[in-house]
N, C-alpha and C positions, 0 to 999 in steps of 0.2 A: 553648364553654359552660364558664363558669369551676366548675361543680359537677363536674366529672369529676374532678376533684380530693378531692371529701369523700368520708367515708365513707358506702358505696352504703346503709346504713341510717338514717342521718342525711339522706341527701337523702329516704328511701320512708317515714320514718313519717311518721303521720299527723298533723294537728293536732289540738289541742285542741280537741274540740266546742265545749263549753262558752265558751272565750276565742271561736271562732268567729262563735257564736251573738250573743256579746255584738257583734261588730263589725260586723257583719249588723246588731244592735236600731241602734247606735249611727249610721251610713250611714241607713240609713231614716228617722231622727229628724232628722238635719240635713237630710232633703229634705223635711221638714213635716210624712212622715206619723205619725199620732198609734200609738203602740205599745202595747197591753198585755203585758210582757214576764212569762212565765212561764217563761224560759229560763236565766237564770244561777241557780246555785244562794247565791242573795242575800240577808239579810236587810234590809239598812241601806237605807237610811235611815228603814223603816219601822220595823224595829224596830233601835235604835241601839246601840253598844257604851256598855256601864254607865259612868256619869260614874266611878266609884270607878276605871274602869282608864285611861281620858282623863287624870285630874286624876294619877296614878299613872306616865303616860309624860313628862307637862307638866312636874312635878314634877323627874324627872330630867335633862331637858333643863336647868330653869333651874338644877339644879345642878352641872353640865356633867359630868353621866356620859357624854360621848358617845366615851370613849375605848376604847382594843382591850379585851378582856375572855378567859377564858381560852376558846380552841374549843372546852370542853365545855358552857361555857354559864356564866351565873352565879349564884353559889355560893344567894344571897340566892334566887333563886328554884329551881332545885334541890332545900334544905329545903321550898322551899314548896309542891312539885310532890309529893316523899316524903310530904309529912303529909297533900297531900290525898288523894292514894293511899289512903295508908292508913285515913284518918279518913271519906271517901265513898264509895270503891269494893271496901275491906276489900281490898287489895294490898298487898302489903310490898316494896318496892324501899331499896335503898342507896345513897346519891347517886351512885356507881361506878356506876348501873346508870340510867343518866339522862340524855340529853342531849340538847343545845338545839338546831334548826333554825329557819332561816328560811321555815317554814312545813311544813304536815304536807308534801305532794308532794314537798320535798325533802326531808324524812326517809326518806321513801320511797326517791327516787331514791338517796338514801348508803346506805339499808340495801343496795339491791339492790348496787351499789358492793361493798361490803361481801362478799358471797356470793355474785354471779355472775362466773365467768372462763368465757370463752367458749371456752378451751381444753381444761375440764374437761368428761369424760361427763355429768355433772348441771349441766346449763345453762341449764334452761329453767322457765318459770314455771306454775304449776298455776292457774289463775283460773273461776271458775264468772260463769254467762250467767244473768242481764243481769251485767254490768262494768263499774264509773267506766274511765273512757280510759285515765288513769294506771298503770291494773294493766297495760293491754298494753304501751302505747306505753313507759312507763321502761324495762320490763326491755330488751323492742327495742330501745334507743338503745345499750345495752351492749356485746348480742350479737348481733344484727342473729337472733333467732331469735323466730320467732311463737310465743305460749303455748298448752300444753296446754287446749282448753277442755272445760268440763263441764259440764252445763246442769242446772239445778234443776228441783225438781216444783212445782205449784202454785200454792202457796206461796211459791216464789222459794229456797225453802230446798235446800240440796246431799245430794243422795242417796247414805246411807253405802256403800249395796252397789255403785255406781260407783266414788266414792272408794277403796273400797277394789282394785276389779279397776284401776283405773286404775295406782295405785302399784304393783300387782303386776308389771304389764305394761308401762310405760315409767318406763324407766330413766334418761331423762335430766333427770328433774323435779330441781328445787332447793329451790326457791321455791316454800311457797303464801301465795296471799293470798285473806284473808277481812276483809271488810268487814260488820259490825254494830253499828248502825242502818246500814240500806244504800242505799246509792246505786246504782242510783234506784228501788230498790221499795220501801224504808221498811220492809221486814224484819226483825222482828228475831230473831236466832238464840237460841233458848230452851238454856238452859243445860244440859238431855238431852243435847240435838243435838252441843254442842259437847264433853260427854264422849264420847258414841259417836266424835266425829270423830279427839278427840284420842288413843281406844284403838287407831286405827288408823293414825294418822301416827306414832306413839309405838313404831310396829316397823322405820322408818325414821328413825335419831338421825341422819343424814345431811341431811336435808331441814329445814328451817326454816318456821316460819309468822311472816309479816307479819300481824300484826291489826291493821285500818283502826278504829279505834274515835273518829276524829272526831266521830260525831253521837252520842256515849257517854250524852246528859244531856238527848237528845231521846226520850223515847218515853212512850206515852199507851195508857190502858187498861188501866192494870194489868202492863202487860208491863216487865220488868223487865231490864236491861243482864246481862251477861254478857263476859265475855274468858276465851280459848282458854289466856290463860297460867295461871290456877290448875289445869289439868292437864298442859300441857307448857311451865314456867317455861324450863327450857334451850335449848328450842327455838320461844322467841315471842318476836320483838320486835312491842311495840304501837306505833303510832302514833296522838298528837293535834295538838290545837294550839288555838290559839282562834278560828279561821275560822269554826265553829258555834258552839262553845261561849257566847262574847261577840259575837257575829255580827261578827267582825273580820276579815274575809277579806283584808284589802286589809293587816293588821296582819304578816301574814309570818309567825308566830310559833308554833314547832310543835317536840313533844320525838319521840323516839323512848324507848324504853324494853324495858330485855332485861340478857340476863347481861351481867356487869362486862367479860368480855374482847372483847367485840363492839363494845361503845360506844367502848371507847377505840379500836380499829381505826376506828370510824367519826369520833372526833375527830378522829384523823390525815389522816383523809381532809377532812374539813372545814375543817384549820388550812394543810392546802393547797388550797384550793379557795376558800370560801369567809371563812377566816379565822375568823370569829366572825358571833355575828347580832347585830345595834345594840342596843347597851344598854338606850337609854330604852324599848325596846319590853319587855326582860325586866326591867324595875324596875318598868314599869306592872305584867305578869304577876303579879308577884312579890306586888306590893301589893295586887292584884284577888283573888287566892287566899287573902293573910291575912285580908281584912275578909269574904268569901264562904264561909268554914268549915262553913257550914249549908247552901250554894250556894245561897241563897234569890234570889239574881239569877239566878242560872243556870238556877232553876226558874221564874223569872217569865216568862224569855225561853222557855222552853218551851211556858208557858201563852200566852202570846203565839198561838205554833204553833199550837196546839192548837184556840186558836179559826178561826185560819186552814185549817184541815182541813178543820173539820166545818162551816164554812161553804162550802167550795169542795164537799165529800161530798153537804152539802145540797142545793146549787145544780145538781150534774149529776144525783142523785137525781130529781130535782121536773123536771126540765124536760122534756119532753110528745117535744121536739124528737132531744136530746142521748141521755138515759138510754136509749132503744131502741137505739140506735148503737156502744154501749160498754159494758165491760165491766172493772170493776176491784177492786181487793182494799183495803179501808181501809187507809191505812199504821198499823204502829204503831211506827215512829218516824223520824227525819228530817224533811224537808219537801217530801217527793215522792208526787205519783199517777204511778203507772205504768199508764198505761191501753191496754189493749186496741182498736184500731179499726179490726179488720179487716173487721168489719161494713158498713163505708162501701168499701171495695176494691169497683169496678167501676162504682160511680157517677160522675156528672158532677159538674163546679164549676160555677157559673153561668156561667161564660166558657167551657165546652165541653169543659174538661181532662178528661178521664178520671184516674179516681185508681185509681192500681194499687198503690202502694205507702205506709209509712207515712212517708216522706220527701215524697211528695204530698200526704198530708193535714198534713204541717207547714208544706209550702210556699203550699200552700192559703191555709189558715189567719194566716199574714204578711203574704201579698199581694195577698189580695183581700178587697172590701172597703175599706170608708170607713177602719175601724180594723182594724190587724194585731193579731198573736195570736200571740206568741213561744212557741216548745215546740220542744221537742229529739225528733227518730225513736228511738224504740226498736233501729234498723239502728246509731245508733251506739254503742250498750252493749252489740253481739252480741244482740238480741233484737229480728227484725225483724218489725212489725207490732203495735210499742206506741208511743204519746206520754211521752213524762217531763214531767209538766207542777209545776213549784218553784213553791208557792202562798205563799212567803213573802212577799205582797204585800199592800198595802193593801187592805182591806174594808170 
């Protein structure tokens, strides 16, 4: 067996649900049967990336930007990233304090790069339940070490008086990551919470916070975005990119964002690794953020969401069949229900299965029947006995 050779953490992590799920829909579709896919976390083709940022990548191609660029990223969108910091989300960054990935998950992956050695006492990653994969599985590829988990109330929100006995009593955290708008409960951390948290990660300068803040521009009802960095700047790097933002998943294209001596460590790492990320993608970026100053696309594509919500909220509400069964929390932002469906545990499937768990009732649900019904287990974001069901679908 030619794998005794890698490393023993490279062979045992996990895959990607998500990429998973996708190749599951994808198999099932070439054998005929018809999919309603509520599993990848997808907008496009329903809702598409804005012509302003297409005609913005096209644009550079036919002017053959398609050469090396520096590993921080380029310059032209950089400024463009700094102004809308500062002009949408009231942030002040330095272009030193900026730089360019080919896609948030591997900003990710550089930051952790960046801050975990697996031969220092503080090696391991702080992650609260439910979890995107990403939080566990990058840092694991590093240090082959499982993360601390913490499990939220309610609400999905992280409980200070844990957090706090947590950090007191293991020592070997690094890493935390906080995801808001979150994946997969649509959470969003109200801006209290995220003082209280930061009063208390702030007596540990040793420890760093990752803020996922991909779904930054998604949220509904009033509730309003927040990042952990306006109380602990020296100790936050942010992550985006335009996966949700532009619903450009497949565009690659994602910054990190933190103090000026971290990013350049993370350049270094990226000018050996990866090199750079393709031009025409950060020249569409660049262009997409001058003419969206008001993010009036950015909010359309939200409104988009938004109808997609409260008609999937409506449709489990009203239905006679469904609504006794389940049990969930409106999002207020992302494009995820996280639902409860433990209520169905111990029932039959028409074909005799017993359902005992919420990987049952996903499997259920795809393969039986005329039509499948793509949704990801709650067992795989650490929170077993929920659906993740990504409603960014046609209605």
């Amino acid at each position: 067996n030619n794998t005794t050779t890698c490393a023993k953490w490279a062979i045992s992590v996990k895959p990607s649900p998500t990429i998973d799920m996708y190749n599951q829909v994808k198999a099932l579709k070439a054998k005929g049967k018809e999919i309603i896919d509520f599993g990848i976390g997808e907008m496009n083709p329903e809702i598409p990336v804005p012509k302003l940022m297409k005609d913005g990548v096209i644009d550079a191609i036919l002017a053959d930007d398609t050469h090396y660029i520096s590993a921080q990223g380029d310059a032209e969108l950089i400024d463009a990233l700094v102004a809308d910091f500062s002009t949408n989300f009231n942030i002040q960054y330095s272009n030193k304090q900026i730089g360019i990935f080919p896609g948030p998950k591997d900003a990710i992956f550089k930051t952790c790069m960046c801050f975990l050695d697996p031969t220092a006492t503080r090696n391991r990653t702080l992650i609260f339940t439910p979890t995107y994969e990403a939080f566990e599985n990058v840092p694991y590829l590093l240090t082959g070490k499982d993360p601390v988990v913490s499990e939220t109330d309610a609400n999905f929100l992280p409980k200070i008086d844990e957090l706090a006995k947590v950090l007191a009593k293991d020592h070997t955290i690094k890493l935390i990551i906080i995801n808001s708008p979150n994946n997969p409960t649509g959470a969003v951390y109200p801006e209290e919470l995220l003082k209280q948290m930061a009063d208390v990660i702030s007596q540990y300068p040793e420890i760093i916070v990752i803020f996922d803040e991909v779904y930054r521009t998604i949220t509904y009802d009033g509730f309003v975005f927040s990042n952990i960095c306006k109380y602990l700047p020296k100790q936050t790097m942010s992550i985006g990119g335009v996966s949700k933002e532009v619903a450009g998943t497949g565009l690659r294209l994602g910054y990190a964002a933190g103090p000026a001596e971290y990013i350049s460590i993370m350049t270094t790492i990226q000018g050996n690794t990866t090199s750079c990320v393709y031009l025409p993608g950060q020249k569409g970026w660049a262009k997409f953020l001058k003419g969206d100053q008001d993010m009036s696309l950015r909010l359309d594509i939200r409104d988009g969401l938004l109808r997609r919500r409260d008609h999937m909220v409506n449709k489990m509400k009203s239905s006679k069949i469904i609504e006794p069964l389940i049990q969930f929390n409106i999002p207020a932002g992302a494009f995820y229900l996280f639902v409860n469906v433990e209520r169905l545990f111990g029932k039959k499937s028409p074909s005799g299965k017993e359902i005992k768990t919420d990987k049952d009732v996903a499997d259920y649900f795809l393969s039986e029947g005329e039509k499948g019904v793509a949704c990801l287990p709650g067992s795989l974001f650490n929170k077993p006995g929920y659906l993740r069901i990504a409603y960014a679908r046609s209605v």
